[in-house]
SEVO-330277 format. One line per field, with one value per residue: residue number from 1; chain; x, y, z of N, C-alpha, C, O, CB in turn. Coordinates in steps of 0.001 Angstrom, whole numbers, plus 524288, in hexadecimal, padded with zeros to 5 digits. Atoms other than C-alpha are relative to their C-alpha. Glycine has a CB too. Layout:
N
k: [NUM:...]
c: [A:...]
n_c1: [X:...]
n_c2: [Y:...]
n_c3: [Z:...]
ca_c1: [X:...]
ca_c2: [Y:...]
ca_c3: [Z:...]
c_c1: [X:...]
c_c2: [Y:...]
c_c3: [Z:...]
o_c1: [X:...]
o_c2: [Y:...]
o_c3: [Z:...]
cb_c1: [X:...]
cb_c2: [Y:...]
cb_c3: [Z:...]
# end
This chain:
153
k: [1:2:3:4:5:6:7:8:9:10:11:12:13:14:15:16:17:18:19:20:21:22:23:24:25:26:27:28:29:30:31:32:33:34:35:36:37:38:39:40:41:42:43:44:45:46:47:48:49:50:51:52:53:54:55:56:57:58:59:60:61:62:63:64:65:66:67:68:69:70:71:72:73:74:75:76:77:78:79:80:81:82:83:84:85:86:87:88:89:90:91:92:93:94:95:96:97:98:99:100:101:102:103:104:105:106:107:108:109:110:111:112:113:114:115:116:117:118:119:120:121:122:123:124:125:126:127:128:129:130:131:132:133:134:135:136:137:138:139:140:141:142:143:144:145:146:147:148:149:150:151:152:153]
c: [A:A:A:A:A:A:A:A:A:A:A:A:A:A:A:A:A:A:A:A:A:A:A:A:A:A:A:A:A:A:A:A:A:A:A:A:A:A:A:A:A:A:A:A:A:A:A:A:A:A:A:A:A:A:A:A:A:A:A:A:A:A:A:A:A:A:A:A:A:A:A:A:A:A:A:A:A:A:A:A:A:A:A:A:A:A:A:A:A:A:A:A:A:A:A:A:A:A:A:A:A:A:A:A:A:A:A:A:A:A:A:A:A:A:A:A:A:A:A:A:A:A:A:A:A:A:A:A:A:A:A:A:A:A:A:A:A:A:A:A:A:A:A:A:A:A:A:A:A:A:A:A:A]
n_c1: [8034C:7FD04:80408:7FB6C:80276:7FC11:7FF3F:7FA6F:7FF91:7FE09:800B5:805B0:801E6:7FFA1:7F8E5:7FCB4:8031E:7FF4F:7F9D6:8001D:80177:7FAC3:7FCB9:800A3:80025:7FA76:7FDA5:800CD:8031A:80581:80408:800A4:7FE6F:80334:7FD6C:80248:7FD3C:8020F:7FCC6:7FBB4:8019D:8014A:7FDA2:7FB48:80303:7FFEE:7FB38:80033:80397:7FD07:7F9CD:7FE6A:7FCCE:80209:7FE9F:800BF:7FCC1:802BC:80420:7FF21:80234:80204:80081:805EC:80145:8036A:7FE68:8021D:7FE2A:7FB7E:7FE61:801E3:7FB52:802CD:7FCD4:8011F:7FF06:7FCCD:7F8E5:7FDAC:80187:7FD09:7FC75:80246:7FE74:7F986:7FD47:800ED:802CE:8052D:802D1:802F4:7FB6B:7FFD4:80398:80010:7FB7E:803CD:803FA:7FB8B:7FF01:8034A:80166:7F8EB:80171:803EF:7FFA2:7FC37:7F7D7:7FEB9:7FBA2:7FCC4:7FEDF:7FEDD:7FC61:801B0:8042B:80538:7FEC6:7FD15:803DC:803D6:7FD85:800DC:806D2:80167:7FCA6:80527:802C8:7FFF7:800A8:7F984:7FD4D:80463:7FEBB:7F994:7FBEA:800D6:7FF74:7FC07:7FB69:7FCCE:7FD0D:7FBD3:7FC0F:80052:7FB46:7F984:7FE1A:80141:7FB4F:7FD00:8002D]
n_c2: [7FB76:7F9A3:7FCDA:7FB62:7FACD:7FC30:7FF71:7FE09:7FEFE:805BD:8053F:80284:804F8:8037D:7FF50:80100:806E7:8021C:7FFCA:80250:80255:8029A:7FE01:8038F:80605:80018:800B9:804D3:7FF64:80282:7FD0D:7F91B:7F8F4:7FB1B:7FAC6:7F9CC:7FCD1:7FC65:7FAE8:800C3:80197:803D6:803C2:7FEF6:80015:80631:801AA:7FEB2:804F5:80542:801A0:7FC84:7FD2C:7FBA1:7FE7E:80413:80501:802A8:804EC:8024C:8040C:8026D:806CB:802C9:80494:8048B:80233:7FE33:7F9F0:7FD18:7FC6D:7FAC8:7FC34:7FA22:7FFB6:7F967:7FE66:7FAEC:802DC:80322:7FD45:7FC3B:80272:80064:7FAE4:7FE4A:804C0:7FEA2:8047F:7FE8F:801F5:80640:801ED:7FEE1:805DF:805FD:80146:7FECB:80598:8040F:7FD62:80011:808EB:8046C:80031:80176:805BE:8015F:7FD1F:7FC71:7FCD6:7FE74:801EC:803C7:7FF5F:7FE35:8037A:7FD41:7FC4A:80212:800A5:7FA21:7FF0D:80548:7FEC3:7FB4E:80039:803A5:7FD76:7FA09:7F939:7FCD4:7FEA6:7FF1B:7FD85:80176:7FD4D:7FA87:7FFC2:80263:7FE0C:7FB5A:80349:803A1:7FB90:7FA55:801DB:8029A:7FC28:7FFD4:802E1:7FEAF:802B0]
n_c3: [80000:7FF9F:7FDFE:80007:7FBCE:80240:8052C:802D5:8055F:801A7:7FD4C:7FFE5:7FE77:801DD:801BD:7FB0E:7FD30:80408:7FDCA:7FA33:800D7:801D3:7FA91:7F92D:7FF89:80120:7FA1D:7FC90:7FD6E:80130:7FD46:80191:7FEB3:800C7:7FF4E:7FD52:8028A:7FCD6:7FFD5:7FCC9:7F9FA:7FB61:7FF33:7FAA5:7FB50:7FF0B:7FE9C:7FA9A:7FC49:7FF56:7FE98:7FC34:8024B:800A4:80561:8033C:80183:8061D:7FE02:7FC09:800E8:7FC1F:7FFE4:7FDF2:7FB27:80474:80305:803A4:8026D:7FF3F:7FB80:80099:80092:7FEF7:80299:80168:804CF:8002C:8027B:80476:8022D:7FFB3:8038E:806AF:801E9:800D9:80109:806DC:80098:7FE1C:7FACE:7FF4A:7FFB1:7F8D9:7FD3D:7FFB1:7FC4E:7FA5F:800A8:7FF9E:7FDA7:7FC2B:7FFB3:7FDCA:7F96E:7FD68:80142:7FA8D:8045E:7FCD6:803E1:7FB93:7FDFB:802D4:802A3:80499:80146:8026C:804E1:804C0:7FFFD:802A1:80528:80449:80002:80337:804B8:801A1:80306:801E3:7FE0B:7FEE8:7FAA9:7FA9E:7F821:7FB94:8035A:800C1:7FC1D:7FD96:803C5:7FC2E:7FB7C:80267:8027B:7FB76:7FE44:801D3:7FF37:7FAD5:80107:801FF:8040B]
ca_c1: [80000:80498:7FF5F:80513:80173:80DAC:80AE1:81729:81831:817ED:815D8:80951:802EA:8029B:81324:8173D:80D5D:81273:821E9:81EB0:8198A:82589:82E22:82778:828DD:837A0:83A71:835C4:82A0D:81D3D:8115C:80A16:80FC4:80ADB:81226:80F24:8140C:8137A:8184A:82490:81DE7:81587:820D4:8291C:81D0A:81E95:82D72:82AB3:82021:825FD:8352D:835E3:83C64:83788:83A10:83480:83B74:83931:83405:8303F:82CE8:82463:82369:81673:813EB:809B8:8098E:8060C:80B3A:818A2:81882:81651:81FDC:81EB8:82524:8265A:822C7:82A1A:83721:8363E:83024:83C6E:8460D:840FB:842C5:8517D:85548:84E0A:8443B:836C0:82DB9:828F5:836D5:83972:82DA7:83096:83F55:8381C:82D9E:839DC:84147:83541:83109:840D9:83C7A:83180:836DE:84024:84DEA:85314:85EAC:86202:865F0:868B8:87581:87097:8683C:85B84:86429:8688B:85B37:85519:85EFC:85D51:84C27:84E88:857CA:84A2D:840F8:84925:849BB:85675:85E2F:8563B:8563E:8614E:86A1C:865B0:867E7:87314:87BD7:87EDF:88178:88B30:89220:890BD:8993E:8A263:8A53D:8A4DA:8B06E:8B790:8B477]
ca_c2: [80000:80F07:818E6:827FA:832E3:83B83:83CAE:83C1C:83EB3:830A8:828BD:8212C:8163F:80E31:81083:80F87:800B4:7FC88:7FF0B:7F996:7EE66:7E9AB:7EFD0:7E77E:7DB08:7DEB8:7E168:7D56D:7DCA6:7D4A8:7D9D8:7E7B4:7F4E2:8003C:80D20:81B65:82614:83151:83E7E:84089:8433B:837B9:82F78:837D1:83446:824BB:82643:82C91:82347:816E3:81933:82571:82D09:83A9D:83D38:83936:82E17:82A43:81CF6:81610:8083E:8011E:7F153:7EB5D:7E28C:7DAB4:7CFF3:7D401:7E1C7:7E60C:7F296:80133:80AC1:8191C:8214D:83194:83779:843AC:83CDB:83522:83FA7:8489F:83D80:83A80:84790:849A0:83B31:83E83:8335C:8326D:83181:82370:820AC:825B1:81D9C:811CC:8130C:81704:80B81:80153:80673:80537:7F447:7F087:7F560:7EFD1:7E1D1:7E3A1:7EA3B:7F3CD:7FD10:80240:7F50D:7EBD3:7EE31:7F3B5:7E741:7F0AE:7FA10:7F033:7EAD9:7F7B9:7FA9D:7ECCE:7F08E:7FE61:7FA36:7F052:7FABA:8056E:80EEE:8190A:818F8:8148C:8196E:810C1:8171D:823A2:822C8:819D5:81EF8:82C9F:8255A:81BE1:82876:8315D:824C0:82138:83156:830FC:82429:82AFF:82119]
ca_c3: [80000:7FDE3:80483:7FD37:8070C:800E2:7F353:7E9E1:7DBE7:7D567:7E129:7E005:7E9A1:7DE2E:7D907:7E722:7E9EC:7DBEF:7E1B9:7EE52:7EA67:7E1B5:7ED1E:7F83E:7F003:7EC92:7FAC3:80142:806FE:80AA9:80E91:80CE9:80D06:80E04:80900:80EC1:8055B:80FE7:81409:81CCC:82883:82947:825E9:830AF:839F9:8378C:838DE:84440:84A21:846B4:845C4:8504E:84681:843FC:83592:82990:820C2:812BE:8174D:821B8:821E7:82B6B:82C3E:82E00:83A2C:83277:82A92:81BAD:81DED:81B0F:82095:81E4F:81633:818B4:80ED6:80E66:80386:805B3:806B0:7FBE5:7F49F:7F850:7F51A:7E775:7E624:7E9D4:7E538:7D5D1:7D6F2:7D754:7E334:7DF58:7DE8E:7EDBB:7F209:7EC7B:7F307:7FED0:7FDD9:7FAA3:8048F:80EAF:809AF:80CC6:81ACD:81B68:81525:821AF:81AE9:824FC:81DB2:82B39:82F6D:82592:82091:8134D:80F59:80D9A:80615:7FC3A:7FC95:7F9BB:7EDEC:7E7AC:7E869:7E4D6:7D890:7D586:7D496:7CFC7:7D9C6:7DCB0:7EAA8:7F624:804C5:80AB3:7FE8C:8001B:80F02:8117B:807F6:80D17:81B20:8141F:80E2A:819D2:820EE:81804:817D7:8263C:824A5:81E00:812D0]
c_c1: [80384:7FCED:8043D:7FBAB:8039F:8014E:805C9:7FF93:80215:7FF3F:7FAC8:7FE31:80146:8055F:800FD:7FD80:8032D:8064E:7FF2D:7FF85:804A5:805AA:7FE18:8029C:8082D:8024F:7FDA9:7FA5A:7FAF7:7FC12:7FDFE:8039E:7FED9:804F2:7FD75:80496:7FDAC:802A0:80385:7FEA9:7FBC4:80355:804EA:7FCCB:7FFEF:8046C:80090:7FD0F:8018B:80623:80305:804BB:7FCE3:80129:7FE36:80561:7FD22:7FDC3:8028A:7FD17:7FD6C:7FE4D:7FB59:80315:7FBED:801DB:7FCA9:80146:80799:801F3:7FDEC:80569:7FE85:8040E:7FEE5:80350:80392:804DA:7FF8F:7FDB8:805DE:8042A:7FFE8:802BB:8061A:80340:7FC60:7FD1E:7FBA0:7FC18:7FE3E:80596:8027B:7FF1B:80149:803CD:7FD16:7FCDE:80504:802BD:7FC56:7FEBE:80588:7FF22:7FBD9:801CC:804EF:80483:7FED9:805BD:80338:802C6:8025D:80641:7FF5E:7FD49:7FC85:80309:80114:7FBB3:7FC94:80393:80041:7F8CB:800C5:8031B:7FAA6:7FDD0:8021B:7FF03:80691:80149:7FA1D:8028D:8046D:803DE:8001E:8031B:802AB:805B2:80240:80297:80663:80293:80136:8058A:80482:801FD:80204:806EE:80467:80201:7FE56]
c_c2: [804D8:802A5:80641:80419:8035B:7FEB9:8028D:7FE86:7F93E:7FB6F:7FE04:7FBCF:7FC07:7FE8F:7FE08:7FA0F:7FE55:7FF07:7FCEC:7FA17:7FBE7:7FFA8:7FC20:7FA3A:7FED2:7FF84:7FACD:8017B:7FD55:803FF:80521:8047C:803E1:80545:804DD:8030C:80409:80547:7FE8B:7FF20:7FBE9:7FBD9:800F1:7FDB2:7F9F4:80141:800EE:7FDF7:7FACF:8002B:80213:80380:804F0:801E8:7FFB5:7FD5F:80093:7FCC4:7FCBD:7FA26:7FAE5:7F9AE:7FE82:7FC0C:7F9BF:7FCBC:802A2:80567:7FFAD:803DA:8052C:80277:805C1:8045B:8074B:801F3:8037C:7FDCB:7FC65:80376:80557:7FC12:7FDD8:8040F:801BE:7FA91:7FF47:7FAF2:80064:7FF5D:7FACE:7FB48:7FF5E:7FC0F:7FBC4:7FF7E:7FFF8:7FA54:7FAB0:7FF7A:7FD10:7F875:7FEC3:802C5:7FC0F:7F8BD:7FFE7:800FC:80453:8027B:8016D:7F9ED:7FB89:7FEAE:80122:7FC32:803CB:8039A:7FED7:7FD13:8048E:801C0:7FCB3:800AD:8056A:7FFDA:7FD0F:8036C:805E9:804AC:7FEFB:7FD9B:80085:801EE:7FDFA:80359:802AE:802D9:800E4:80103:8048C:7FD39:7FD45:80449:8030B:7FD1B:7FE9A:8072A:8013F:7FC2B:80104:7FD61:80334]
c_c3: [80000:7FF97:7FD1F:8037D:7FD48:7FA8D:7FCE9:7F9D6:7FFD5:803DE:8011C:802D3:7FADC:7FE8D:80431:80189:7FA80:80252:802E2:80019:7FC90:80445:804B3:7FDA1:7FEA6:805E2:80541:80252:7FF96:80385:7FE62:80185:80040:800D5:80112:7FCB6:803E5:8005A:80423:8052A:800F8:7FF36:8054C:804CA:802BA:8014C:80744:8061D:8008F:800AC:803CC:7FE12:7FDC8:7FAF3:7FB1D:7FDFD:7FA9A:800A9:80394:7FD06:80420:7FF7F:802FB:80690:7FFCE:7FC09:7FA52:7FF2A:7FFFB:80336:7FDED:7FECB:80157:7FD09:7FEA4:7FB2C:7FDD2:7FFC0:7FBA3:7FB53:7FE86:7FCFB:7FA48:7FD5C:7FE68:7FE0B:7F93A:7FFBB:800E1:804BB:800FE:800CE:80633:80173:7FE55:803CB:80459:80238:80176:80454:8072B:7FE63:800C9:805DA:80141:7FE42:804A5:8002D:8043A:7FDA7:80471:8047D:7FDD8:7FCB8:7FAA5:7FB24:7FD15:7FB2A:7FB81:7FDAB:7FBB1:7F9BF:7FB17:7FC48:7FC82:7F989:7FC56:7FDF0:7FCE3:802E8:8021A:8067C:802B4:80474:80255:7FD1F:8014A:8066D:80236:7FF1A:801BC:806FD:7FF37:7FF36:804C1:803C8:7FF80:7FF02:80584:80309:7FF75:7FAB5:7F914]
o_c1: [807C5:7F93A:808CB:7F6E8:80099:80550:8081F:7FE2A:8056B:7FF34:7F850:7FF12:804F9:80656:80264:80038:80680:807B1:80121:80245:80569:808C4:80100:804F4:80AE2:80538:7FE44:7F7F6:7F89B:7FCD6:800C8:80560:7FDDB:8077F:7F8EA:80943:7F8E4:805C1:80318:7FFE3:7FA68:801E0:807E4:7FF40:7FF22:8043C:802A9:7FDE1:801A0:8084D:80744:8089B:7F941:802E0:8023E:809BB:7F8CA:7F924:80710:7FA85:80028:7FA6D:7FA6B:80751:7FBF1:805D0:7F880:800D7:80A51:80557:7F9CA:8094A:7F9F3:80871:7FB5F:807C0:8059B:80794:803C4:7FE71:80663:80595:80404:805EC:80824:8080D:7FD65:7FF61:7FA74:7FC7E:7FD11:805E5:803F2:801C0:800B7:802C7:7FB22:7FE3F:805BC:801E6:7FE43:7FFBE:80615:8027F:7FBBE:7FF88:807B6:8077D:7FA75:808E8:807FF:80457:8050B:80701:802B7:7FCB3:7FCE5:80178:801C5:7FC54:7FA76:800CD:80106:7F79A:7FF11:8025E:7FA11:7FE4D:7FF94:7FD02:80996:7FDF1:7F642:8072F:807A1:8069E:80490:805A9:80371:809C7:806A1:80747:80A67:805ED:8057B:80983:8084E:80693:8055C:80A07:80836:8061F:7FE2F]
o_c2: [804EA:802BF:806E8:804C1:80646:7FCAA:806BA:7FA2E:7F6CA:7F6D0:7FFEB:7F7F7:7F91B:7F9E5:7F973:7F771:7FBBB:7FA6F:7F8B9:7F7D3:7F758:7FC14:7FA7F:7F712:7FAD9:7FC12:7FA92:7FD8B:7FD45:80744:807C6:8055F:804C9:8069A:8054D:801F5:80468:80695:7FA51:7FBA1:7FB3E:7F7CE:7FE03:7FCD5:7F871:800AB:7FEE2:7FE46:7F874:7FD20:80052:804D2:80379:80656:7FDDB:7FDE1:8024F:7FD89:7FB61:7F9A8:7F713:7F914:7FEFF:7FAC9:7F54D:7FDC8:804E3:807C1:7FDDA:80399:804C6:80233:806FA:8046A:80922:80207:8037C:7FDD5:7FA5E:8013D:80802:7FCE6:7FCF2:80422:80361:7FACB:7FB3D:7F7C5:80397:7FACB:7F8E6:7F6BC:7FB4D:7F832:7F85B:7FCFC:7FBCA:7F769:7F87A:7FB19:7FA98:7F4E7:7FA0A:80105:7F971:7F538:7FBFF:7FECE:8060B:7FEE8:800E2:7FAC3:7F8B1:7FADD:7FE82:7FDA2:80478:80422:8020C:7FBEE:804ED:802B3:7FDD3:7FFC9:80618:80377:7FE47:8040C:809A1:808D7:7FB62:7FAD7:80361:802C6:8009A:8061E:80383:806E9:804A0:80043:8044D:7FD06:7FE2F:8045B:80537:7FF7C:7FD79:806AC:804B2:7FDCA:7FF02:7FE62:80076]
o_c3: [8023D:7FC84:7FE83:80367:7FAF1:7F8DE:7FD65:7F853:80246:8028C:804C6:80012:7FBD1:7FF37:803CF:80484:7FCCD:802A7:80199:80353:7FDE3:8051E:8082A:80066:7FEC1:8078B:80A05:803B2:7FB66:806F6:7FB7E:805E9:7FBA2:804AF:7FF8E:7FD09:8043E:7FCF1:80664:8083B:80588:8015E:807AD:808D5:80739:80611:80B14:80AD7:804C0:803B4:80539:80097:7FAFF:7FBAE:7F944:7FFF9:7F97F:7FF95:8047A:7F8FD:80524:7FCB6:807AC:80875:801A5:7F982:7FB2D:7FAFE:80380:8069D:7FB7F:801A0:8022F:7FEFF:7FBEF:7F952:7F977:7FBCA:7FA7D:7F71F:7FA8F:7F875:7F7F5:7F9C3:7FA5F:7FE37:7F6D4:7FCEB:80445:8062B:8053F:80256:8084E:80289:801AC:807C5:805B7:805C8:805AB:80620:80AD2:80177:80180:808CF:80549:8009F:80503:80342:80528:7FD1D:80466:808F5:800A5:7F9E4:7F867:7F697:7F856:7F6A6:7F7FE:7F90B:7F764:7F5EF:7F67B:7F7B5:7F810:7F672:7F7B8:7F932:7FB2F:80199:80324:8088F:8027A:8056F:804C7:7FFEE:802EC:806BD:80525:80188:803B6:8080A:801B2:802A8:80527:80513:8023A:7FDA7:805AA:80657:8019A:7F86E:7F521]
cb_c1: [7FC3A:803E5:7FEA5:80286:800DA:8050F:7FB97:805D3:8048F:805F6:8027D:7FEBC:7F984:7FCF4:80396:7FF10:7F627:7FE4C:802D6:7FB1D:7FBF9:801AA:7FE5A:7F717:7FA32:80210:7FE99:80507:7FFFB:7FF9C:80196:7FB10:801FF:7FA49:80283:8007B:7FF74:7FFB7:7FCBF:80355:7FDEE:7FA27:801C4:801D6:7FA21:7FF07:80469:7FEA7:7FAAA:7FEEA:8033D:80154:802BF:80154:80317:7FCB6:7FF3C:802DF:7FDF1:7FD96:80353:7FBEE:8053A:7FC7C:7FCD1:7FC88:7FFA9:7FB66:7FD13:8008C:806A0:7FCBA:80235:7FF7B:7FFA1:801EA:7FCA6:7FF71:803C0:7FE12:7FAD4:800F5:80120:7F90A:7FE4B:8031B:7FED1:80643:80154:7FDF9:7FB9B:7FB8C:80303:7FC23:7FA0F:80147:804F1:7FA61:7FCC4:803A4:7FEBA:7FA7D:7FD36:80944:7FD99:7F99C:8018A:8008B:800A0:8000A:7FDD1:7FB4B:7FD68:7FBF9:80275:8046C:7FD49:7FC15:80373:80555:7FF40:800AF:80481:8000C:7FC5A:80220:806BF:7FC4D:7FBCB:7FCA7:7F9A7:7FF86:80496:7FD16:7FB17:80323:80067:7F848:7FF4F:7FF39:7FE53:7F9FB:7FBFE:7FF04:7FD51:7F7AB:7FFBF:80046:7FCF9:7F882:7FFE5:80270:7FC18]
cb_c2: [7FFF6:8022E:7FEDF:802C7:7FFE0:80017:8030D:7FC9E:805E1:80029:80015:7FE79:8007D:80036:80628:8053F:7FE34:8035C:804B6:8024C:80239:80395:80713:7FEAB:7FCAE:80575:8064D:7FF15:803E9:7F8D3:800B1:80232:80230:8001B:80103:8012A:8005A:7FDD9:80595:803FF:804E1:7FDEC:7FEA4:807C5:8020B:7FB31:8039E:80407:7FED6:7FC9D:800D5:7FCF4:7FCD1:80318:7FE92:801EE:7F996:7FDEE:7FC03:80333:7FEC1:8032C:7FCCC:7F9D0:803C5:80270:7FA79:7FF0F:8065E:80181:80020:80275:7FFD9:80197:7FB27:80432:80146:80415:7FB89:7F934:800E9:802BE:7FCB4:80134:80355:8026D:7FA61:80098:7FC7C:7FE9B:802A4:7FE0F:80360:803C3:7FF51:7FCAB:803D4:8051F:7FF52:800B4:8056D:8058E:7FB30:80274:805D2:8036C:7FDF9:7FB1E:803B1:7FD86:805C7:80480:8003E:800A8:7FC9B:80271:7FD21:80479:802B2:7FC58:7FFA8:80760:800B3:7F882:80154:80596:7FBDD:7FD22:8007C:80099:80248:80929:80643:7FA80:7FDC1:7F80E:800EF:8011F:7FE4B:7FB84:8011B:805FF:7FAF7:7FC0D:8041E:800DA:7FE30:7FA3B:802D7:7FC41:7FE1C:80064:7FBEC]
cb_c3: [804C3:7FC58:80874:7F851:807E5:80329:7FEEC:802D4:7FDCB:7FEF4:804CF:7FBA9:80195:7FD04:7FEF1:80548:80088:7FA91:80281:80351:7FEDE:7FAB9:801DE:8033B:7F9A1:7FC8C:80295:804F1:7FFFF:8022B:804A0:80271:7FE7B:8053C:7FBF8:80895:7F9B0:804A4:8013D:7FFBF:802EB:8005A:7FA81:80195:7FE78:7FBBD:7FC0E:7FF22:7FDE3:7FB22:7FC19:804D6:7FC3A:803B3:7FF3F:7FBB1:803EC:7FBBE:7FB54:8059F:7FD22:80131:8030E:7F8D9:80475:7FCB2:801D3:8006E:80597:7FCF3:80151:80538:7FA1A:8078D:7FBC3:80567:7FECA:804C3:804F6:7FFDC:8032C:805E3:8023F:7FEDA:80406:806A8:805F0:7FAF7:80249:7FD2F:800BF:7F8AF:7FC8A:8033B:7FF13:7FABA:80052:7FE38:7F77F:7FC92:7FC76:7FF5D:7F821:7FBBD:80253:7FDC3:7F88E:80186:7F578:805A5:7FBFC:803A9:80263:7FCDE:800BA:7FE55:80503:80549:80079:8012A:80549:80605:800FC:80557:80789:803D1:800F3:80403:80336:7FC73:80684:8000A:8002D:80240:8053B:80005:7FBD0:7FEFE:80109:7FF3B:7FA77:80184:80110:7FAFF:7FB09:80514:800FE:7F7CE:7FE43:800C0:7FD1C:8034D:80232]
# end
């Protein structure tokens, strides 16, 4: 299911269930999903209710407790609306990263813990459907540079 509350040039319930839908069965994911295309502050309001982080996020991703559900993505429009923007890609392009991104959480891939599994994961999927530089890249990569400057490497 996709719910858009933050209308974006090109991104359509039906484009974004048509992605999702090839995307859940690429990433291992069983069960329903349900995406939320939203604004910043009510995705700062979940980060802030469930993770106790006060900020928004591009996406969050919440894991069912049920059998038959997957889980719940939650995905602001405004940041992926802004990064489209400064990364020359289109908004349906964002969301899918975004979306992709959010089912390798929910099929149980953790980036912050895995030794870069999800990230090599996520680059093998995003090379599938044709989308640019996802989130761990975008992320992890200045870090990596910032330490090996830091090294003296």
């Amino acid at each position: 299911m996709v719910i858009i509350r933050r209308k974006l040039n090109g991104v359509t319930a039906k484009a974004l269930a048509t992605f999702m839908t090839a995307a859940k069965r690429a990433a291992g994911v069983r069960g329903e999903v349900c995406v939320l295309v939203t604004s910043s502050d009510e995705v700062r309001g979940l980060n802030r209710d469930f993770r106790r982080k006060d900020k928004p996020t591009d996406v969050l991703s919440f894991p069912a407790q049920a059998d038959g559900l997957a889980g719940d993505i939650a995905i602001s429009g405004d940041i992926a609306k802004e990064n489209a923007r400064a990364l020359r890609h289109s908004a349906l392009t964002e969301v899918k990263i975004l979306t992709l991104h959010g089912l390798l959480h929910l099929a149980g891939h953790d980036h912050e813990k895995d030794n870069g599994e999800m990230a090599k994961l996520e680059a093998k999927l995003r090379a599938k459907f044709d989308l640019p530089r996802g989130l761990i890249e975008r992320t992890e990569k200045p870090r990596a540079k910032a330490r090996s400057a830091r090294s003296g490497r």
